[in-house]
N, C-alpha and C positions, 0 to 999 in steps of 0.2 A: 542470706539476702541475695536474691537475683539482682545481675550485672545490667547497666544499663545501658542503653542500646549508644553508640556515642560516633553515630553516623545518619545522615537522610538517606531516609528508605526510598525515594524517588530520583532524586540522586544516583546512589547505586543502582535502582533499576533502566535508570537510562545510560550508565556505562556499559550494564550488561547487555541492554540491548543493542547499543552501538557494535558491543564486541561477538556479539552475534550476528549481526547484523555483514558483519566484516568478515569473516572465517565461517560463518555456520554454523549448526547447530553439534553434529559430531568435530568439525575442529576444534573447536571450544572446550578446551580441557577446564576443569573445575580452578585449575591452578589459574589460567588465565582470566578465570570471572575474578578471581579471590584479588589478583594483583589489580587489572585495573577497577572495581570499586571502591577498592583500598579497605576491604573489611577483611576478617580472618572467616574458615571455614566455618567454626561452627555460628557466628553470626550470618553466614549465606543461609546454613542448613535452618536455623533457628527460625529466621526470617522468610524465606524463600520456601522451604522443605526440603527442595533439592535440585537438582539441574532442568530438568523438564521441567518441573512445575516456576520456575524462574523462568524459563523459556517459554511459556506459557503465556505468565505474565508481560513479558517483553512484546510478545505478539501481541497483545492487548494496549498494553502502549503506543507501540506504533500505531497500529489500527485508530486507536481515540484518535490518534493526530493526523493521522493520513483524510481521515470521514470529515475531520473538523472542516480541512480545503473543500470540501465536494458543497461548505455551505453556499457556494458561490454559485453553485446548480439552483439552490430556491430564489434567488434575488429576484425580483420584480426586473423588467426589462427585455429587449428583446431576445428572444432565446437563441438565434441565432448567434448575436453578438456574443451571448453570455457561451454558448459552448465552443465557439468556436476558439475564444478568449481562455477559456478553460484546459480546453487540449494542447493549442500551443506553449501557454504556459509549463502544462506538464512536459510536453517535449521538451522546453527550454531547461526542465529539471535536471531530465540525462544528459543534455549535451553537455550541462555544466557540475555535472557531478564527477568532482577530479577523483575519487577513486572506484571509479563505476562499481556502484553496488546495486544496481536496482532496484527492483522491489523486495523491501524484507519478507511480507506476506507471500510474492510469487519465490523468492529463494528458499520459502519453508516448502512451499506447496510441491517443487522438484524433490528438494531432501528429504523431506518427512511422509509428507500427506498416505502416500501407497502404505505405510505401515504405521500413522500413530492416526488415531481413530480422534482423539481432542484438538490438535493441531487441522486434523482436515476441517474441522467444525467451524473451529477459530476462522481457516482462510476462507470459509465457503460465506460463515455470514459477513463476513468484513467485504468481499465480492457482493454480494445481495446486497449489504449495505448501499454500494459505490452504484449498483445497478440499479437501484430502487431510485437516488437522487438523480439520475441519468432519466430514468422513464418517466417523472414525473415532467424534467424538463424537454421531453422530446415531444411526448405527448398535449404539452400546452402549447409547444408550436405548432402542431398537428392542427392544433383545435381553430388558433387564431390565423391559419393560413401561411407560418413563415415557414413549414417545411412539407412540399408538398407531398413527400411520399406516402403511400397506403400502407407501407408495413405496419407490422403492430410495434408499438413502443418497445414494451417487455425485449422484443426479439434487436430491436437498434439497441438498445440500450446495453445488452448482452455485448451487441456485435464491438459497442466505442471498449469496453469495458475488457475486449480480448484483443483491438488495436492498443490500448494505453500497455497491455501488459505485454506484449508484443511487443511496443517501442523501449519498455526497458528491459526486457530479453535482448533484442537486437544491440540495443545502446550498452549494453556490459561487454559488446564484443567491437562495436562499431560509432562514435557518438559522432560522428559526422552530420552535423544539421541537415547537411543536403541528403544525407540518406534517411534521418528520420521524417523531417517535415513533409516529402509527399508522403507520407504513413496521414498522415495527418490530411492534408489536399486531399487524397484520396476520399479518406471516411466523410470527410463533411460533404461529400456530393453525395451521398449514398439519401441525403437527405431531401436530396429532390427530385430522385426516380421515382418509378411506381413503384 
């Protein structure tokens, strides 16, 4: 008779991803997923298949939740307000995040991405995700006059999407508001050069 499973599978995948999220992907000994999920090994293996593919998953986790905030990018209103409300927000994320961890997706993309070929996948479309809700909203200000600049969207949208990750690279070494927020001043003028 197969044993039945006597733990939430979502649950233990957001421990795991926290405790990845915390140490990394090789700090992450399998002992440390096994304790704080509070399952035993072969229920990780059973459920999960194995450390990658748990790590995998976790990426995937974060990612739904990180894309879910960027709904704030389609809201009807002005776009200006709306990104500019968007990025300090984010900033306000690092200043206040008391054990600086950044971004889980950019801490994969340093440790992993150069040699695990699924991981780089994961952080690329979860990036195109965050970029795509960026261009749409950069581009409808284009349209209605609130940002005057001629670049092409596609290309600001990239540019907000390499300061956010930028501010939380900086901000795991540095979380000083007054050193991220002109990160932020800065990019929003870029919106009304040529």
């Amino acid at each position: 008779m197969a044993r039945t499973k006597c733990f939430n599978r979502d649950e233990a995948l957001e421990k795991a991803m926290q405790a990845f999220w915390a140490k990394g992907y090789e700090a992450t000994s399998v002992q440390d997923l096994v304790d704080c999920m509070g399952i035993n090994r072969g229920s990780l293996y059973d459920t999960f298949g194995d450390k990658h593919r748990l790590f995998l998953e976790a990426l995937d986790q974060y990612g739904t939740g990180a894309l879910l905030r960027t709904d704030v990018l389609r809201q009807k209103g002005d776009a200006r307000e709306i990104l500019s409300k968007f990025m300090y927000v984010f900033m306000q994320k690092q200043v206040m995040d008391p054990k600086r961890r950044g971004c889980f997706m950019t801490n994969a993309a340093v440790e992993l991405c150069s040699r695990d070929d699924e991981c780089a996948e994961k952080v690329r479309v979860f990036f195109d995700d965050m970029e795509d809700a960026l261009k749409e909203l950069i581009a409808r200000g284009q349209r209605d006059g609130t940002f005057r600049t001629k670049r092409d969207a596609a290309s600001l949208a990239a540019f907000f999407v390499g300061v956010m990750q930028g501010m939380r690279v900086i901000g795991k070494v540095n979380q000083d508001e007054a050193v991220l927020r002109p990160m932020v001043d800065v990019a929003l003028t870029v919106l009304d050069g040529k």
